[in-house]
PATI-540227 format. One line per 5 residues: number of its first residue (from 0); for each residue y, z, x of N, C-alpha, C, CB. Coordinates in pm, 1 decimal. Last residue first. Glycine has a CB too. Example, Ala and Ser with C-alpha at 12.3 -4.5 7.8 and 13.67 -1.06 7.14 Angstrom:
1 = -225.0 708.0 1285.0 -106.0 714.0 1367.0 3.0 787.0 1290.0 -59.8 572.5 1408.4  -569.0 780.0 1319.0 -450.0 780.0 1230.0 -330.0 780.0 1320.0 -447.3 904.6 1130.8 .
end
This chain:
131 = 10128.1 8705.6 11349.1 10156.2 8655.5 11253.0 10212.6 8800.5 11241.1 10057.0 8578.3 11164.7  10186.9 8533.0 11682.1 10111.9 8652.7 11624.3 10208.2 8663.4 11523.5 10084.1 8791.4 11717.7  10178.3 8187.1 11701.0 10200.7 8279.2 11715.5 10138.4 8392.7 11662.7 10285.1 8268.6 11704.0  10239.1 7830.8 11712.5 10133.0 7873.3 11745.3 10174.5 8060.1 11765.6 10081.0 7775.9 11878.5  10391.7 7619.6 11503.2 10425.1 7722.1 11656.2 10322.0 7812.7 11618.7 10602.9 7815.9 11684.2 .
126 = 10493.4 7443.0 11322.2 10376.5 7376.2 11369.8 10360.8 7456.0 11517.3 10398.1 7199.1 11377.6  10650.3 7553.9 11122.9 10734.6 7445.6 11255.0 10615.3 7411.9 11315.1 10859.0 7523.6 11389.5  10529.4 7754.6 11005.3 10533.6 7611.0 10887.7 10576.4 7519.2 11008.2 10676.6 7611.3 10722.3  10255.3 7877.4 11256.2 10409.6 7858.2 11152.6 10457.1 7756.6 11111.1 10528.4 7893.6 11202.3  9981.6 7939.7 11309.4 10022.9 7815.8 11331.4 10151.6 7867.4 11210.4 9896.0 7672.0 11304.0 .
121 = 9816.3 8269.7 11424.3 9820.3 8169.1 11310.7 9927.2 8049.6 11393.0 9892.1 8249.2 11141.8  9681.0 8596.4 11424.8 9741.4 8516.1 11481.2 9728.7 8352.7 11432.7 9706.2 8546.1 11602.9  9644.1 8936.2 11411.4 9671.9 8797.4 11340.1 9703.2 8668.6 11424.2 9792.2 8814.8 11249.6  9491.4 9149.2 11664.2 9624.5 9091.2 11577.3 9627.5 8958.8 11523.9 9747.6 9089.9 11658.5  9234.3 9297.2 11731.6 9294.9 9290.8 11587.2 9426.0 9314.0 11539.7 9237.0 9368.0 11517.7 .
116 = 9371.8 9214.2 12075.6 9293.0 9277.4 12049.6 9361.8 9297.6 11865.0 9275.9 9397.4 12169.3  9570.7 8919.0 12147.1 9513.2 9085.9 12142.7 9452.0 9111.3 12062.2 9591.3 9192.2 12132.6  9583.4 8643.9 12316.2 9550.6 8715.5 12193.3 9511.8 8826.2 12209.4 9466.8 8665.4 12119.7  9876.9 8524.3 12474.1 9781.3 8572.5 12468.7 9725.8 8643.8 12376.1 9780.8 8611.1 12539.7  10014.3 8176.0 12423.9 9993.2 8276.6 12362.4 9884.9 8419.1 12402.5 9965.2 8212.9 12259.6 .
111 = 9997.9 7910.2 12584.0 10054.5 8015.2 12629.4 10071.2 8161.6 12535.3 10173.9 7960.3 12668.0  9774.1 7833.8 12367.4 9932.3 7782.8 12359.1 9999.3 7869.2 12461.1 10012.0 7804.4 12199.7  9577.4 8127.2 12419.4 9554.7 7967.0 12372.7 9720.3 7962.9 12369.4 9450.4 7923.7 12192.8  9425.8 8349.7 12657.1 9574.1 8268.2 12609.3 9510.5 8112.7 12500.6 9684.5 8194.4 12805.4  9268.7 8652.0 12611.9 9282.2 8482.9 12697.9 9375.4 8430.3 12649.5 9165.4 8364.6 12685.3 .
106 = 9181.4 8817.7 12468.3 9212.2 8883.3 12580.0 9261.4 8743.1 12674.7 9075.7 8981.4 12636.2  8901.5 8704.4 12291.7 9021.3 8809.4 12287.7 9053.2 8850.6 12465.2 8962.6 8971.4 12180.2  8840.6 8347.8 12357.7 8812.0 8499.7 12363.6 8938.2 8549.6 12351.5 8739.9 8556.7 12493.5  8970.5 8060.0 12204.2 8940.1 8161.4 12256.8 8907.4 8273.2 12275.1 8964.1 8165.4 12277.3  8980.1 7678.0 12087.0 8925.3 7850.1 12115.3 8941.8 7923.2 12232.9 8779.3 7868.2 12107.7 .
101 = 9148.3 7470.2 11824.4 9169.4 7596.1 11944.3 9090.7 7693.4 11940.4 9294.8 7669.6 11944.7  9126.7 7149.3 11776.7 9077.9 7256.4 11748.5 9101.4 7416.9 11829.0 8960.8 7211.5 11749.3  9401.4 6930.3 11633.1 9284.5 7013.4 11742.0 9208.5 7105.1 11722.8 9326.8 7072.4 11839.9  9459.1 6830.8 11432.4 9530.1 6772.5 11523.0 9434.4 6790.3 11619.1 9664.2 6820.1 11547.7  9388.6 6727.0 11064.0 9354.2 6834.0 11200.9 9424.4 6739.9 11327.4 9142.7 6864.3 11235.3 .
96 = 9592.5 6650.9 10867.7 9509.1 6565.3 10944.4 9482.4 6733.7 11037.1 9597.6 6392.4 11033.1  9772.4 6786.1 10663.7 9641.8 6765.0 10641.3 9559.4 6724.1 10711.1 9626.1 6711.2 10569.7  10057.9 6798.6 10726.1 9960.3 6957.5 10679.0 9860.3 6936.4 10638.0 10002.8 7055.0 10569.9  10141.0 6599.9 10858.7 10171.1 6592.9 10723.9 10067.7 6719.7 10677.6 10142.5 6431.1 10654.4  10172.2 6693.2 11137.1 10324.3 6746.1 11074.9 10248.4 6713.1 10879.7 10523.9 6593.4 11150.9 .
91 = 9849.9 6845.5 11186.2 9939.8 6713.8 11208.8 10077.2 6779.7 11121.1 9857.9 6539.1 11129.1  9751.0 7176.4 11307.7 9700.5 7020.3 11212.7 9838.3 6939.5 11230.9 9658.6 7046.1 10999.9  9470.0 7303.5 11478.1 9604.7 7265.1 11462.4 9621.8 7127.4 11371.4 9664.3 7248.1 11606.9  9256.3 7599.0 11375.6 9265.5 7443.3 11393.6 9417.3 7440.4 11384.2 9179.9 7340.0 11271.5  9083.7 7836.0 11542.7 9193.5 7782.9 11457.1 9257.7 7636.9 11456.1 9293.7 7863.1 11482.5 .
86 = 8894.5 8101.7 11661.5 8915.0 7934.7 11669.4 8992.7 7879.3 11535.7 8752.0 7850.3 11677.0  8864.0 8365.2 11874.9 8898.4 8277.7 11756.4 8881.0 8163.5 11786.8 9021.8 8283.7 11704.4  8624.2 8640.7 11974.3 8642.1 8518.9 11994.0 8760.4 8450.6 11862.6 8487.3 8459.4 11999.4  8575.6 8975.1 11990.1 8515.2 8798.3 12034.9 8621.8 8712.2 12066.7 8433.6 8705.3 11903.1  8662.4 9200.1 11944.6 8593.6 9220.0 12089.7 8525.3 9063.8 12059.7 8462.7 9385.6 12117.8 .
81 = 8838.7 9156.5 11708.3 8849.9 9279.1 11770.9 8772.8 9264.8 11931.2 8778.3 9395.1 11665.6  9036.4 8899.6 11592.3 8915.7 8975.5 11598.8 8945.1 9053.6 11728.0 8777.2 8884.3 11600.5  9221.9 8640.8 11322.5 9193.4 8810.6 11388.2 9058.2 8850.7 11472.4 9182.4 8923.1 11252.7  9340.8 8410.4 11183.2 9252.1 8462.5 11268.5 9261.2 8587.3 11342.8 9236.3 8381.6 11344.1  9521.3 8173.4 10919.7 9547.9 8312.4 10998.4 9372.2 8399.6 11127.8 9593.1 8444.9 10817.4 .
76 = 9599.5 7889.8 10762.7 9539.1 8021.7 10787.0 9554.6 8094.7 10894.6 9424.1 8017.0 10780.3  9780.3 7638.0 10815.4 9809.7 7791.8 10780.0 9714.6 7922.1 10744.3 9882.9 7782.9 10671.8  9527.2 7447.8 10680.1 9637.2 7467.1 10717.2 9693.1 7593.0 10682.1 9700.5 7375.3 10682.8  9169.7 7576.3 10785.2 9248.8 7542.3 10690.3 9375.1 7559.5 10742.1 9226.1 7607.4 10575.3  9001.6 7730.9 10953.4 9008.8 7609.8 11008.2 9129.8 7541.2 10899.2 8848.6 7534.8 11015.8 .
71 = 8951.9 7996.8 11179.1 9018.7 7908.3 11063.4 9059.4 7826.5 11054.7 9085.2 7926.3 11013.4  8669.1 8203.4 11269.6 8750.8 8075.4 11225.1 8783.2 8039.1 11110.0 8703.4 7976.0 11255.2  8632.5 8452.7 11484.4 8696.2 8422.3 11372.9 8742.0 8321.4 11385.8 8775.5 8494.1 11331.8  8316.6 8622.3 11605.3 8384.9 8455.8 11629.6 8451.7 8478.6 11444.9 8211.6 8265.8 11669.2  8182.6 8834.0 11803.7 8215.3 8793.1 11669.5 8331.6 8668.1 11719.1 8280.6 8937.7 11562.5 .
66 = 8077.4 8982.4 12065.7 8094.3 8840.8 12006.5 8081.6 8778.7 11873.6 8022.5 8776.4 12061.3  8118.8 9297.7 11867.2 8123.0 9222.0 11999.9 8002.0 9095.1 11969.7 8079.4 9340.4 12148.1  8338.3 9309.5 11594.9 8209.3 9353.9 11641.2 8157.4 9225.8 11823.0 8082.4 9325.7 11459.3  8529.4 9200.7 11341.0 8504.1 9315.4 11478.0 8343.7 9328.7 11498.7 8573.3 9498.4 11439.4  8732.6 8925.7 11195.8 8605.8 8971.0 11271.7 8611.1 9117.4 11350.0 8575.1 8857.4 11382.0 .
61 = 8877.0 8738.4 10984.7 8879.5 8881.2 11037.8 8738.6 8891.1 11085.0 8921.0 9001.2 10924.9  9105.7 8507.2 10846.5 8929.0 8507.4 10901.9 8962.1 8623.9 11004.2 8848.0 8328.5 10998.0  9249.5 8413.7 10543.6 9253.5 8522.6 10651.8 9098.1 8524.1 10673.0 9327.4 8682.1 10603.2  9427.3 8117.6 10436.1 9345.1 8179.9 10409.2 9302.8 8259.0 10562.7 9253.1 8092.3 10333.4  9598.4 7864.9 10407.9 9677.9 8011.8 10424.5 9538.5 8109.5 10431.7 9801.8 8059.2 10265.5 .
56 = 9336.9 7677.0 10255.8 9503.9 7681.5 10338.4 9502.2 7810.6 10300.7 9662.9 7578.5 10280.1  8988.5 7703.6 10341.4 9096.6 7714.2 10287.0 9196.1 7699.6 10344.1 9105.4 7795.6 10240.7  8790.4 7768.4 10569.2 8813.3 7644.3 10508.7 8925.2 7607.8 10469.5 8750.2 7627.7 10419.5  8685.1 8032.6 10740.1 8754.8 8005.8 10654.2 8812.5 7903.0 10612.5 8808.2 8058.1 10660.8  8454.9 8252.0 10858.2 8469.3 8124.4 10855.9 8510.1 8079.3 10748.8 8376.4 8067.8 10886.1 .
51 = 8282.9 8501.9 11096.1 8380.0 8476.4 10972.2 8448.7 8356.6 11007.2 8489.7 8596.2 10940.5  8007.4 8622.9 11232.9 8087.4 8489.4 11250.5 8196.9 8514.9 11097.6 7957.3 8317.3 11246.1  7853.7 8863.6 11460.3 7878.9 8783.2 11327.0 8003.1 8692.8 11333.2 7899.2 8883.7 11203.0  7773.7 8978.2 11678.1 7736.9 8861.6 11678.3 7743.9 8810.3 11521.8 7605.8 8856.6 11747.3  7774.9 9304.2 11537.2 7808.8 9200.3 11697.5 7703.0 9093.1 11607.0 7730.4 9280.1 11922.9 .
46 = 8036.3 9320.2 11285.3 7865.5 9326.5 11348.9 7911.8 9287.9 11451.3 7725.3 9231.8 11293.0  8193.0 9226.1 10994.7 8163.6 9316.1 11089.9 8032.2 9335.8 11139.8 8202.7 9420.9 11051.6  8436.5 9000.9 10860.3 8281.3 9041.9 10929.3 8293.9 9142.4 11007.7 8208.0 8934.8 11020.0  8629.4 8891.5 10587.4 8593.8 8988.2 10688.2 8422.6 9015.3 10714.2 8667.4 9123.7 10640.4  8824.6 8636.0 10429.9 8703.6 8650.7 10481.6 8683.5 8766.4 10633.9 8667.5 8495.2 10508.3 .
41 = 9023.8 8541.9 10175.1 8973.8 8689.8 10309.2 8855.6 8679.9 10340.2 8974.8 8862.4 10264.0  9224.4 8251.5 10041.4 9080.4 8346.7 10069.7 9069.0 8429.7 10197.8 8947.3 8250.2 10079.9  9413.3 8054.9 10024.1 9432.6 8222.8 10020.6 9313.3 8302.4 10045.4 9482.2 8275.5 9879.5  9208.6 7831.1 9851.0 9311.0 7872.5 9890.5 9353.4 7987.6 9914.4 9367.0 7838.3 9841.6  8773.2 7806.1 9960.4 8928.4 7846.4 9851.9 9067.9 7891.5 9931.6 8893.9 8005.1 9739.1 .
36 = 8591.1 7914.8 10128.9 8660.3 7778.3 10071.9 8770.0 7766.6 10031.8 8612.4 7727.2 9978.5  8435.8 8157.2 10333.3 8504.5 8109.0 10240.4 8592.4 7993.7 10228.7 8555.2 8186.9 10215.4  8135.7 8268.6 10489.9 8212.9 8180.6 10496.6 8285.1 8157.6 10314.1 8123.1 8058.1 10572.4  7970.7 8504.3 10748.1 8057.1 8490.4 10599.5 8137.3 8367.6 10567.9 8166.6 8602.5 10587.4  7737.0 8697.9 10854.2 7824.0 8531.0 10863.9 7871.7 8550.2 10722.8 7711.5 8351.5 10889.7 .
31 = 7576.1 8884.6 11108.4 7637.0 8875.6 10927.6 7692.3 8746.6 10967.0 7779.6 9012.6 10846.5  7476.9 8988.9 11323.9 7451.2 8882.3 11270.4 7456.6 8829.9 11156.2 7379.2 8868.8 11290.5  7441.3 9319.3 11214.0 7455.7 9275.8 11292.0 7407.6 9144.5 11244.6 7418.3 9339.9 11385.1  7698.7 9430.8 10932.8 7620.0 9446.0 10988.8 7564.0 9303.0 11072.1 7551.5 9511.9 10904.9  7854.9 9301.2 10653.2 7843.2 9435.1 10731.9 7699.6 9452.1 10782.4 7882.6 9564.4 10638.4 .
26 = 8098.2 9094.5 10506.9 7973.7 9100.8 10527.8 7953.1 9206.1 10650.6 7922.3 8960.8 10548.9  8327.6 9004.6 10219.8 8292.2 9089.8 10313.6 8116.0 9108.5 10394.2 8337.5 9207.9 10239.7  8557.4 8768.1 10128.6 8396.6 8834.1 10093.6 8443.6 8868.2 10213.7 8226.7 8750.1 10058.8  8740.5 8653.9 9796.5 8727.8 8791.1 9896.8 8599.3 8797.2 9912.7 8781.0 8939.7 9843.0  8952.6 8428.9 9681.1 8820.3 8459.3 9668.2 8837.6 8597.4 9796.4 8702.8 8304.3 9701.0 .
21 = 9169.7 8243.8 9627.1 9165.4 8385.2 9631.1 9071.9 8500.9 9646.1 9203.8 8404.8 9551.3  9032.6 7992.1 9491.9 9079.3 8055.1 9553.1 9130.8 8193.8 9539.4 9132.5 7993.9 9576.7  8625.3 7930.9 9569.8 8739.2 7958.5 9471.3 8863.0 8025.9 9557.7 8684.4 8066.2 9343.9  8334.7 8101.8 9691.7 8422.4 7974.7 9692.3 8469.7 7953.7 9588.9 8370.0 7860.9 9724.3  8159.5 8259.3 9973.8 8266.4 8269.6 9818.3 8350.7 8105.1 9799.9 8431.6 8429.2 9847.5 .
16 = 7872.9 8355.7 10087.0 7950.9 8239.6 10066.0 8037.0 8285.4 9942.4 7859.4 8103.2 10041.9  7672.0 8597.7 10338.3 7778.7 8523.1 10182.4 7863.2 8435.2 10204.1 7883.0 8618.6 10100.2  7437.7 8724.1 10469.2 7537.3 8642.8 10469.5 7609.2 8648.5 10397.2 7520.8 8551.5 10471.4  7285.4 8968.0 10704.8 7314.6 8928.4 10546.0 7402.3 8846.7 10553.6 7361.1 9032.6 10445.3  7180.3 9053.9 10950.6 7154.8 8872.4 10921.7 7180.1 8860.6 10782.4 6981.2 8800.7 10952.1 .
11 = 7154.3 9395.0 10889.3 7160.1 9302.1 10917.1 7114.7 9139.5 10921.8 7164.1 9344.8 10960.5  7389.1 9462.9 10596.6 7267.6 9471.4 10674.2 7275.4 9394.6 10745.6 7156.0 9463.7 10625.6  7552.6 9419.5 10308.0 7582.3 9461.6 10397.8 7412.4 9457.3 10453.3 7675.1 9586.3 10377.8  7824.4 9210.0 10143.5 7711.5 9215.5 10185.1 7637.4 9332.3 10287.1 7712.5 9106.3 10228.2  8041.0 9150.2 9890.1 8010.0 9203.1 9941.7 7845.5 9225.4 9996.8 8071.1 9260.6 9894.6 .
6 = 8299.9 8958.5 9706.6 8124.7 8933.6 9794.5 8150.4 8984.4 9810.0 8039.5 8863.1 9884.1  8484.2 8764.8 9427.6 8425.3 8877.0 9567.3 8306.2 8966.7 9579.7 8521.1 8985.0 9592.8  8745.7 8552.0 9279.4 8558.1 8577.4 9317.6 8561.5 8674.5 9445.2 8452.5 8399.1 9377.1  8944.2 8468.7 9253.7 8947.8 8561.8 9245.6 8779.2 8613.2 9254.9 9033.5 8579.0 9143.4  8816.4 8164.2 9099.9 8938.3 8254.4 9093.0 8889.5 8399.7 9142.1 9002.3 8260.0 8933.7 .
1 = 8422.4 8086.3 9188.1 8557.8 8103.4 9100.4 8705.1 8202.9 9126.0 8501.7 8154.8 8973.0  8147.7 8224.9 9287.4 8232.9 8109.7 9269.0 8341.7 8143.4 9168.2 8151.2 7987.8 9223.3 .
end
């Protein structure tokens, strides 16, 4: 917990929670989950079947490992993954109401967007759905 707080986990079904902003956690190996709170926060998983899960505004949810799931659910965060899945929330013009929720596998379109394979991809201050 706190400013600048960072996790590291590694095995498998290890978890972590960071919460503060700027916070950094990392979790390694199969069925890892990682979830961060805080403004600006990194949250990276690696495994099949791990989950990275990001709360925060502007804050980065990174996944690789087959069906890994990156979510971000905070205004202006950002989503990445290599062989799963994202989910990124759309939010209202006043940058606080959630509007929707968006999922998809790598390799599928959300907004007419298609997502590739570990590229960023996020909501721009105009409320445009793109690779960051």
């Amino acid at each position: 917990m706190g400013e600048f707080a960072g996790i590291s986990t590694k095995g498998d079904s290890s978890h972590g929670v960071a919460m503060g902003e700027c916070a950094d956690i990392g979790t390694y190996g199969k069925n890892s989950h990682g979830v961060t709170t805080g403004k600006r926060a990194t949250n990276f998983t690696e495994g099949e079947n791990s989950h990275s899960i990001t709360m925060g505004t502007y804050a980065d949810s990174i996944t690789e490992g087959k069906n890994s799931v990156s979510c971000a659910l905070g205004y202006g965060s950002i989503a990445s993954a290599q062989k799963g899945f994202i989910v990124i929330a759309e939010y209202e013009e006043d940058k606080k109401t959630i509007k929707k929720i968006h999922a998809v596998k790598v390799g599928e379109k959300i907004l007419g967007v298609v997502i590739d394979v570990d590229e960023s991809y996020g909501f721009d201050e105009n409320g445009f759905f793109r690779k960051i």
